[in-house]
Each structure stands twice: as structure tokens, then as C-alpha cells.
N, CA, C and O of each residue as an XYZ file, in Angstrom:
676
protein
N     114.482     84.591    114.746
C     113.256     84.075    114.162
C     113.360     82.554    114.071
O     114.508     82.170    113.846
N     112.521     81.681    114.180
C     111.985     80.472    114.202
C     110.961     80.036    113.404
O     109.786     80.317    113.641
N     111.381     79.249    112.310
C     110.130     78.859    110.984
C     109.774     77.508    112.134
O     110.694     76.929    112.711
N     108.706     77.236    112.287
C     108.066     75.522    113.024
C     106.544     75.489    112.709
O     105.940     76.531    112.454
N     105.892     74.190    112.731
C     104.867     73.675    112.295
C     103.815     74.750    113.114
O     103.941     75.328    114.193
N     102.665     74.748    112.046
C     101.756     75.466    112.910
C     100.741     74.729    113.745
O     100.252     73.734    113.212
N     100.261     75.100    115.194
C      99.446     74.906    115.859
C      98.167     75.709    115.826
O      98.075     76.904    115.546
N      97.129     74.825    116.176
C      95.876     75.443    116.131
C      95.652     76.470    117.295
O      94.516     76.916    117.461
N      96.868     76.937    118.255
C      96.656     77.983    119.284
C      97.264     79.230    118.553
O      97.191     80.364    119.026
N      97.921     78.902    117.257
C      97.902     79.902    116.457
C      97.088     80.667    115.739
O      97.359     81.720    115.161
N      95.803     79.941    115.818
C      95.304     80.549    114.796
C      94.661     82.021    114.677
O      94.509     82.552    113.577
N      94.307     82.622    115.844
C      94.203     84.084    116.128
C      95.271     84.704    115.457
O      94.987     85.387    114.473
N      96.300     84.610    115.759
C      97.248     85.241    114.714
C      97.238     85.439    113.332
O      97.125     86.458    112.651
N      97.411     84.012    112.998
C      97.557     83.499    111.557
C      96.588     84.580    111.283
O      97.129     85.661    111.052
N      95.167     84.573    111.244
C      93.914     84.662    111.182
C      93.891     86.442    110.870
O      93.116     87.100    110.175
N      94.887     86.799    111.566
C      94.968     88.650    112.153
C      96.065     89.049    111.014
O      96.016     90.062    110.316
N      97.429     87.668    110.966
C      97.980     88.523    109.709
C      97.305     88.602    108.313
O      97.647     89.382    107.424
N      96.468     87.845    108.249
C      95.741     87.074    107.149
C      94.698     88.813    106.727
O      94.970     89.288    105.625
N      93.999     89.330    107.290
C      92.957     90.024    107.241
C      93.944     91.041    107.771
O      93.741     90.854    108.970
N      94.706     91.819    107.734
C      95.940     92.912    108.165
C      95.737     93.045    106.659
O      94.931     93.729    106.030
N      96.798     92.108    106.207
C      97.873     92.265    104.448
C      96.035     92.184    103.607
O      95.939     92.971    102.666
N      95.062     91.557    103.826
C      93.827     91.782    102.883
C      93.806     93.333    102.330
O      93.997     93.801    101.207
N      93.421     94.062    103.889
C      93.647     95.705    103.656
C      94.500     96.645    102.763
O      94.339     97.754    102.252
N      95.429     95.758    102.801
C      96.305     96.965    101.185
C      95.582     96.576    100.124
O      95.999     97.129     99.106
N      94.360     95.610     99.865
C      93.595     95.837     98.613
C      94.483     94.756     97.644
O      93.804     94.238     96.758
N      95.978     94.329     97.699
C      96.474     93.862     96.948
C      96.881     92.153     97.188
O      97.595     91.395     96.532
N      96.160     91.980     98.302
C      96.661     90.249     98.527
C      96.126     89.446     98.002
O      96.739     88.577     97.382
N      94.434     89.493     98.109
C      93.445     88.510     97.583
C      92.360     89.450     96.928
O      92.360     90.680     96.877
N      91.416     88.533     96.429
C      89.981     88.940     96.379
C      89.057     88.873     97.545
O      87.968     89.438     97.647
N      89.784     87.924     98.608
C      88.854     88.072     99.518
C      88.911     89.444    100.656
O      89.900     90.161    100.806
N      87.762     89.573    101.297
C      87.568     90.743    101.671
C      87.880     90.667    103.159
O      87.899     91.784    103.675
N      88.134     89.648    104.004
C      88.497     89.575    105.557
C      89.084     88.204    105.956
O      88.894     87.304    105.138
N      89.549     87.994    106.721
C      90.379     87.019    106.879
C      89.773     86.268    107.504
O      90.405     85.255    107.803
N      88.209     86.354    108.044
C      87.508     85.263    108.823
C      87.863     84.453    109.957
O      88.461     84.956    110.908
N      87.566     83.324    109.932
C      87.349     82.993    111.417
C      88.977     81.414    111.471
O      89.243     80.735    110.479
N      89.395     81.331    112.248
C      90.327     80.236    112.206
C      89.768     79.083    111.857
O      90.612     78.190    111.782
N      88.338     78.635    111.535
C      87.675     77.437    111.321
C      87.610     78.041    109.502
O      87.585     77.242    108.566
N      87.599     79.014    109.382
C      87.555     79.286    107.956
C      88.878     78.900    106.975
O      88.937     78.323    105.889
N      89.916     79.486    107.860
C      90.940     79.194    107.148
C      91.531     77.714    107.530
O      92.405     77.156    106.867
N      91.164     77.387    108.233
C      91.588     75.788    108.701
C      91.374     74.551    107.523
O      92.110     73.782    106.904
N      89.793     74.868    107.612
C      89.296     74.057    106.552
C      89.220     74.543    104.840
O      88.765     73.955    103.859
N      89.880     75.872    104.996
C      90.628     75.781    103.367
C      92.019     75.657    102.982
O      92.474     76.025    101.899
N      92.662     75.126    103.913
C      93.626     74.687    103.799
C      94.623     73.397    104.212
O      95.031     73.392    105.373
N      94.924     72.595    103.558
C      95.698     71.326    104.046
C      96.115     70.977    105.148
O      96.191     71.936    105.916
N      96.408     70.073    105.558
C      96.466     70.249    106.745
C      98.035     69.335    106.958
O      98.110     68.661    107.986
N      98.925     69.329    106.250
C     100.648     69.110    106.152
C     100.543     70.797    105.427
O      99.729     71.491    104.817
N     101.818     70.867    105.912
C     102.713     72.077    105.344
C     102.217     73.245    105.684
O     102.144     74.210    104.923
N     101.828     73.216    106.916
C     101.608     74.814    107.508
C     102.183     75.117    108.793
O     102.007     74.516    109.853
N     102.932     76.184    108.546
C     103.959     76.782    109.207
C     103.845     78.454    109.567
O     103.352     79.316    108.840
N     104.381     78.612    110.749
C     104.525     80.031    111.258
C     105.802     80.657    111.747
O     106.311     80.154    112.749
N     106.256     81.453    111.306
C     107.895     82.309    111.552
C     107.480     82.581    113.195
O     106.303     82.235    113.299
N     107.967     83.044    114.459
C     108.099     83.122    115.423
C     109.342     83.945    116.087
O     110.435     83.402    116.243
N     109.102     85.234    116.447
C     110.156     85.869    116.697
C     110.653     85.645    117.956
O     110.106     84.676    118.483
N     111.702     86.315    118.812
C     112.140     86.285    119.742
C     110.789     86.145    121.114
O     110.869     85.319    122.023
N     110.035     86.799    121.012
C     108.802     87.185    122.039
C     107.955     85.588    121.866
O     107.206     84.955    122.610
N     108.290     85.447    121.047
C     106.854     84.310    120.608
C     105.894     84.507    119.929
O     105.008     83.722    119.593
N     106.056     85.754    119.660
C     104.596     86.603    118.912
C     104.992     85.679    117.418
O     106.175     85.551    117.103
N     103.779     85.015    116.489
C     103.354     84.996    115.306
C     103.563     85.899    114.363
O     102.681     86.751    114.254
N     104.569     85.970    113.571
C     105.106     87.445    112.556
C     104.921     86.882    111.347
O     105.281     87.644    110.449
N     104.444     85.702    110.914
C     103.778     85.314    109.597
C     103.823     83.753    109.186
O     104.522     82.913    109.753
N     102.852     83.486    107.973
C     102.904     81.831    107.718
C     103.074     81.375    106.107
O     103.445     81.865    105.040
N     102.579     80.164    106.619
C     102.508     79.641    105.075
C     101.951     78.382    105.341
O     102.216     77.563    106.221
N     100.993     78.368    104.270
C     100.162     76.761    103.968
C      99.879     77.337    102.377
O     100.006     78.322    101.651
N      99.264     75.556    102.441
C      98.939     75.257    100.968
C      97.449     74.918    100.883
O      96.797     74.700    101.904
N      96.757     74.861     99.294
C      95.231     74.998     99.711
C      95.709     74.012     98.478
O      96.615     74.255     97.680
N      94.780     72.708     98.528
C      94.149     72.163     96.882
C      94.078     73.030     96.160
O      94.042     74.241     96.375
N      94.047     72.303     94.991
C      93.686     73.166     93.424
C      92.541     72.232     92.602
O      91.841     72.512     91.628
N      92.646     71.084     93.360
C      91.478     70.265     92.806
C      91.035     68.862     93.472
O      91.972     68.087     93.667
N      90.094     68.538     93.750
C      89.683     67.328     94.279
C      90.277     66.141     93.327
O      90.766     65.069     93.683
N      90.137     66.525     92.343
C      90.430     64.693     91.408
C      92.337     64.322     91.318
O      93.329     65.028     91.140
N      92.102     62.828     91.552
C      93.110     62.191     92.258
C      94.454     62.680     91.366
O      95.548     62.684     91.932
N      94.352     63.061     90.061
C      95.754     63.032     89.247
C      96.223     64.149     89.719
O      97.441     64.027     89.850
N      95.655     65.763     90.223
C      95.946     67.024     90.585
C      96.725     66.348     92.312
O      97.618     67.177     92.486
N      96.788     65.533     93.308
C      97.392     65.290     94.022
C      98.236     65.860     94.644
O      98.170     66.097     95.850
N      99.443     66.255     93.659
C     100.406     66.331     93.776
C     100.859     68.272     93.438
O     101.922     68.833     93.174
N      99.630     68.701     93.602
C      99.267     69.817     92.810
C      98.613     70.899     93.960
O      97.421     70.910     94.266
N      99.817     71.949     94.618
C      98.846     72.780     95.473
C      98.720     74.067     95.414
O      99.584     74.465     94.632
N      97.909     75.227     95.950
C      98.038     76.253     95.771
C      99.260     77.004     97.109
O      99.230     76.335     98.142
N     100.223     78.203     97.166
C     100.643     78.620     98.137
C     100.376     79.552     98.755
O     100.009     80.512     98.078
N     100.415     79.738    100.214
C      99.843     80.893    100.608
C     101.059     81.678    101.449
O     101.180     81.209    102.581
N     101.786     82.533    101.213
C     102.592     82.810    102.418
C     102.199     84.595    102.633
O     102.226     85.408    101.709
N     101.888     84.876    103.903
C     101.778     86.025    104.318
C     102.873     86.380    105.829
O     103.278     85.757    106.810
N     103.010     87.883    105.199
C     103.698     88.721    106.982
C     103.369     89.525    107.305
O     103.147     90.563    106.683
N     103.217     89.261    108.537
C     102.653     90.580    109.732
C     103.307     91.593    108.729
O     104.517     91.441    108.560
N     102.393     93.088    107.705
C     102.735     94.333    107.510
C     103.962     94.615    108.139
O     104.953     94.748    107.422
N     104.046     94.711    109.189
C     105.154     95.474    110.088
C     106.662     94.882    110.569
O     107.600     95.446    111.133
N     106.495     93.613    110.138
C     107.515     92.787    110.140
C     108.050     92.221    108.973
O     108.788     91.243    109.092
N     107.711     92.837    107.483
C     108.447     92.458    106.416
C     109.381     93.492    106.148
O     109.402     94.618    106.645
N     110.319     92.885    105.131
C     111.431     93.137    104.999
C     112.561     92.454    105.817
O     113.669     92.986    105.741
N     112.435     91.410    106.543
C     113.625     91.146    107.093
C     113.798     89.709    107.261
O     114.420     89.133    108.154
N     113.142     89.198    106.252
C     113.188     87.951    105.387
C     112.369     86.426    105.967
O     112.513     85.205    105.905
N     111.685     87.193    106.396
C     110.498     86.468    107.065
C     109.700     85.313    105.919
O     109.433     84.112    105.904
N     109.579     86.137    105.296
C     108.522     85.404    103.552
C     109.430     84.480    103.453
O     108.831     83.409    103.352
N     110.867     84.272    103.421
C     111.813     83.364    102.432
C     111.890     82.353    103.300
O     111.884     81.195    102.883
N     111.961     82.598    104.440
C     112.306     81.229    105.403
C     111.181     80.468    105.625
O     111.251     79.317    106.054
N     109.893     81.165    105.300
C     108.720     80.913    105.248
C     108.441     79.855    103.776
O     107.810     78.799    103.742
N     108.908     80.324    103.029
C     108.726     79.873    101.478
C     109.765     78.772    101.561
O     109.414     77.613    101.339
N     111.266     79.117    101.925
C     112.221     77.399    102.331
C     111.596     76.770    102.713
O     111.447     75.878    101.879
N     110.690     76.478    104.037
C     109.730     75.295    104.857
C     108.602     74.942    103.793
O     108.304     73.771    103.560
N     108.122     75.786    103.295
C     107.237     75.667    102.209
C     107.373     74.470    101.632
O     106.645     73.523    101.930
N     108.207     74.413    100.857
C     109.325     74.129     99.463
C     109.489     72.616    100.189
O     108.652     71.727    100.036
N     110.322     72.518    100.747
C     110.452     71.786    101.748
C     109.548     70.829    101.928
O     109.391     69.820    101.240
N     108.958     71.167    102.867
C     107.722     70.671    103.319
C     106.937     69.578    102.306
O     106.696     68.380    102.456
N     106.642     70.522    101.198
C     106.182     70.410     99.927
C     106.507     68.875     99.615
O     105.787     67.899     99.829
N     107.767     68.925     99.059
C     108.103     68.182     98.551
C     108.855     66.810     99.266
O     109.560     65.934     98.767
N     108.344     67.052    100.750
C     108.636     65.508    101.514
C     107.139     64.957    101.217
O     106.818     63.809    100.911
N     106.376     66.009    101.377
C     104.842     65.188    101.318
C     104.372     65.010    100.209
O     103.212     65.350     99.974
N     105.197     64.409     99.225
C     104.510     64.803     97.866
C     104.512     65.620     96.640
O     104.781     65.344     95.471
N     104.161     66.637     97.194
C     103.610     67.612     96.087
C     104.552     67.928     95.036
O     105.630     68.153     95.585
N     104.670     68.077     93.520
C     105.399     68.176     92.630
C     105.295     69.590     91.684
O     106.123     69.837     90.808
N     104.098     70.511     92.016
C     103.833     71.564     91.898
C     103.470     72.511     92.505
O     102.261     72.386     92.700
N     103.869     73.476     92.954
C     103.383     74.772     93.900
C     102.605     75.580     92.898
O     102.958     75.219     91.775
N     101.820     76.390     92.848
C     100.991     77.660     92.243
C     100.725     78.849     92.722
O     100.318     78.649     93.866
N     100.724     79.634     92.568
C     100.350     81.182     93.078
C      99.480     81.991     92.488
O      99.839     82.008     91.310
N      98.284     82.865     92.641
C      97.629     83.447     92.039
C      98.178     85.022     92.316
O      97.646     84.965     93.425
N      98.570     85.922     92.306
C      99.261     87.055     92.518
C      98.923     88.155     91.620
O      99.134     88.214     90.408
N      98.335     89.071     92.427
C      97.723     90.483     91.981
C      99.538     91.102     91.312
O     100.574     90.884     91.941
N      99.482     91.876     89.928
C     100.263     92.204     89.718
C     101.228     93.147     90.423
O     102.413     92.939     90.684
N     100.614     94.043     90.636
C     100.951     94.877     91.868
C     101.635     94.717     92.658
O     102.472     95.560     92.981
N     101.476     93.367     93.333
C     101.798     93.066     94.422
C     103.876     92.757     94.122
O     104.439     91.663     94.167
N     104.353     93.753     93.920
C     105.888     93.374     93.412
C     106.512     92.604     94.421
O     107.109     91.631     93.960
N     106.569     92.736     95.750
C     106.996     92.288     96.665
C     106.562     90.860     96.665
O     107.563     90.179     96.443
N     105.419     90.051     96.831
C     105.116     88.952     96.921
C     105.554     88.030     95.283
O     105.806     86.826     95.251
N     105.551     88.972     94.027
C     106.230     88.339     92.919
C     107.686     88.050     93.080
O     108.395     87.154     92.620
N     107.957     89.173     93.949
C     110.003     88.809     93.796
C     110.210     87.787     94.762
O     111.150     87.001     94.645
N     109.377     87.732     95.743
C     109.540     86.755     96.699
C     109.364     84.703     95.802
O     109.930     83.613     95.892
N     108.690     85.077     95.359
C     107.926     83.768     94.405
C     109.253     83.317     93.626
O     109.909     82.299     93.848
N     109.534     84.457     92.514
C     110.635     84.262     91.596
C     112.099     84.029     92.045
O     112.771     83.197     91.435
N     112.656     84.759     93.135
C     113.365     84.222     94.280
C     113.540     82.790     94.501
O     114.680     82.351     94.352
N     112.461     81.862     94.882
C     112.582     80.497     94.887
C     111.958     79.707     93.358
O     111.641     78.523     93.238
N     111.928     80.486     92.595
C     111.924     79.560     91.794
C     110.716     79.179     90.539
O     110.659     78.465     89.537
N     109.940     80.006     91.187
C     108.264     80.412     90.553
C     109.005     81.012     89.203
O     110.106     81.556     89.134
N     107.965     80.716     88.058
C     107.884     80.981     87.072
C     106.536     81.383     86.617
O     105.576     80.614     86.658
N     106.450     83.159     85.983
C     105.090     83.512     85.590
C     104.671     82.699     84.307
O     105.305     82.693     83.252
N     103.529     82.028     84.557
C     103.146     81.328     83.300
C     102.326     81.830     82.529
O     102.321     81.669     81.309
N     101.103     82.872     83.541
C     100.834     83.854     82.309
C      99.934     84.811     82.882
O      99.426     84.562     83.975
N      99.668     85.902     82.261
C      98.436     87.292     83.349
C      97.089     86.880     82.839
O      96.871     86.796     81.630
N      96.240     86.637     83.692
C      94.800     86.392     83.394
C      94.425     87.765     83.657
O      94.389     88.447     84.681
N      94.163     87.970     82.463
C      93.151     89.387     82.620
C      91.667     89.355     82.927
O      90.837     88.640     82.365
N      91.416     90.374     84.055
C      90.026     90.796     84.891
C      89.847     89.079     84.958
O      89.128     88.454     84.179
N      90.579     88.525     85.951
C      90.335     87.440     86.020
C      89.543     87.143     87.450
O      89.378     86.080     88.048
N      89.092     88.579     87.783
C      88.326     88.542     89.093
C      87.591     89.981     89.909
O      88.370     90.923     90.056
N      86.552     90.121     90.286
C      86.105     91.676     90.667
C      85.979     91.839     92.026
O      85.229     91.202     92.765
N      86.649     92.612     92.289
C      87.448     93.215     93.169
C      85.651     93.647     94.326
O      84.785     94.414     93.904
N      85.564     92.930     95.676
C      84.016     93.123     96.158
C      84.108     94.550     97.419
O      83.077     95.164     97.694
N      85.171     94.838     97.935
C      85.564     95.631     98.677
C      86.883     96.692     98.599
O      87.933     96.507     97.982
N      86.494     97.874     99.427
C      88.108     98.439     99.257
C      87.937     99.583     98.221
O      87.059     99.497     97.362
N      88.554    100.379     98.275
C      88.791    101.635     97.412
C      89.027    101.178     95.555
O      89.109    101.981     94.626
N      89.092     99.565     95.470
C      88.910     98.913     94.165
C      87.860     98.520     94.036
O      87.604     97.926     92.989
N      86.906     98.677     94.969
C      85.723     97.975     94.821
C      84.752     97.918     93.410
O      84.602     99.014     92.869
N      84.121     96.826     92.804
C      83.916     96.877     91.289
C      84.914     96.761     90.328
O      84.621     96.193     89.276
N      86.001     97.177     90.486
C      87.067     96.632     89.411
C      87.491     95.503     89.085
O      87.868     94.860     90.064
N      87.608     94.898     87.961
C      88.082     93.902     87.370
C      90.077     93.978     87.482
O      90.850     94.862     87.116
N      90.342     92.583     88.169
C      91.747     92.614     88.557
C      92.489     91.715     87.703
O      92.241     90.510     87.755
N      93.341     92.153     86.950
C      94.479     91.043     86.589
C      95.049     89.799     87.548
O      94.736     90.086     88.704
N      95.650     88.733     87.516
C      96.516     87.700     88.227
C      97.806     87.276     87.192
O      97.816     87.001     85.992
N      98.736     87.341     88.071
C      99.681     86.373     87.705
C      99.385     85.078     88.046
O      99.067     84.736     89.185
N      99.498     84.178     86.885
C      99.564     82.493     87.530
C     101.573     82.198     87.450
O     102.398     82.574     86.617
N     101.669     81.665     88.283
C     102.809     81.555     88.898
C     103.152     80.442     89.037
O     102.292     80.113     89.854
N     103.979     79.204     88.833
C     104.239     77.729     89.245
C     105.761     77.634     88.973
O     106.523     78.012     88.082
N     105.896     76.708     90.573
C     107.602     75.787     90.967
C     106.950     74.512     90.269
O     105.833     74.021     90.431
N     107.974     74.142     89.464
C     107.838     72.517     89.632
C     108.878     72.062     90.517
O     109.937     72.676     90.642
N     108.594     70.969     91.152
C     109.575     70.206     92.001
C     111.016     69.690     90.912
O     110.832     69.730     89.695
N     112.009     69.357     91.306
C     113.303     69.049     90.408
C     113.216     67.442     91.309
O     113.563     66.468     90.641
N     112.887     67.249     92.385
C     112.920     66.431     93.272
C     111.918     65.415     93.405
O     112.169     64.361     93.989
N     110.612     65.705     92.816
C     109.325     65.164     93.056
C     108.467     65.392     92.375
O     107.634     66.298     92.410
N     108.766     63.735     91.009
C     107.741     63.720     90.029
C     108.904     63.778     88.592
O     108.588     64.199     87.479
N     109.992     63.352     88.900
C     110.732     63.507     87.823
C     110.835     62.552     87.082
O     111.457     62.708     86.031
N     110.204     61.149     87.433
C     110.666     60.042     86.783
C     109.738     59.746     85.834
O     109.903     58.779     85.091
């Protein structure tokens, strides 16, 4: 496997693991993974990266989205890391989340965030693993528009790294 910067000839992929992991009902609120111009422009455009297996095939990523337009939040992003269903477990997310981290904190950023369906145990241990700390469960902090949850009100974990490296002084 190979963590490297992502290209925009990725984005069919990205785009396919993105709307794959939607389907277990437990990744987001959103309901499809849309179009590569969708996710392009909600997300930054430093610190996005794709794992790459032996074939070349796209087996999962990671970028970061704002959390706020005004200048003091800067330093302040949301994380996104997803894997191809069929290719987790074999530590794809972590090398994904190292470049992250990484990444992160050459360009800046002094806080990572996560919004995380409780459920989702796998993407929490992955978080807490590097370093995430639950800060607290927002209850029905969102209704669920598709999917065998459809109409339900969903809990979130809010989740945040601070940098040790960036923003200490």
C-alpha cells in the first residue's frame, strides 16, 4: 500500500468509496456521495490523500473540510477518512490518518474534529488510536433523510486532536 497526494483523476473513486461506506447508514447524514465537483469543493484543497494498493486501484482517503469561514477558526478543520468496505481491516484508515496528522500540521492546522455516529466503533477506535479525544455526544443532533433509519434522530460524537506541534506557543 501507498498513502500519496490526491489527484483529481481520482476522483471517481474517492467519490465510489465515499457513497459505498454512506450505505451502512452509519458514516454520515448524507445520503450519496455525489459528484467529484461536489466533494471537491467541500473540501480543502492541502491535505488530501489516497492509500493505493499494489494494482493502483484507490482503496481509500482522507481530506479535511473547514469548520468555519472566520479568520481565528483557520487553524481549525473537520476530518474525513474513509475505506473501500472491502479493504478495511488491514490498516488502511491509520496510514491514512498518519498523512492526515501530518499533513495537518505542516500546513497549519492546530485542531482536527470529527463528527462520528456512535455506532460507528470502528471509525471511533480509529480516531482515539491517534489521539482524538471524545469531547462530548450531541444528542439527535441530526435526522437521519434516508436508509432503513430514515426519520430518526441520530446521536454524534464530537471528537478533537489538538496539535502538540502547532499552536503551542
Amino acid at each position: 500500500m501507498t498513502i500519496r497526494e490526491m489527484r483529481s483523476s481520482d476522483g471517481d473513486a474517492v467519490v465510489d468509496i465515499y457513497d459505498r461506506a454512506l450505505k451502512s447508514g452509519h458514516a454520515s447524514f448524507q445520503q450519496n456521495g455525489g459528484s467529484w465537483d461536489d466533494w471537491d469543493n467541500g473540501h480543502l484543497t492541502k491535505c488530501r490523500y489516497v492509500a493505493v494498493d499494489e494494482a493502483g486501484q484507490v482503496t481509500g482517503w482522507a481530506g479535511l473540510s473547514a469548520v468555519s469561514g472566520r479568520c481565528a477558526f483557520a487553524g481549525v478543520a473537520e476530518v474525513s477518512v474513509y475505506v473501500d468496505p472491502q479493504c478495511q481491516g488491514r490498516g488502511i484508515g491509520s496510514a491514512l490518518m498518519n498523512a492526515l496528522i501530518r499533513g495537518s500540521e505542516q500546513n497549519g492546522f492546530w485542531s482536527l474534529e470529527a463528527g462520528i455516529f456512535p455506532e460507528n466503533t470502528g471509525s471511533v477506535a480509529l480516531h482515539r488510536k491517534h489521539g482524538f479525544e471524545i469531547l462530548c455526544q450531541r444528542s439527535g443532533f441530526g435526522r437521519m433523510g434516508y436508509g432503513p433509519m430514515q426519520g430518526q434522530w441520530r446521536d454524534v460524537l464530537l471528537l478533537e486532536r489538538r496539535s502538540n506541534v502547532v499552536g503551542i506557543d
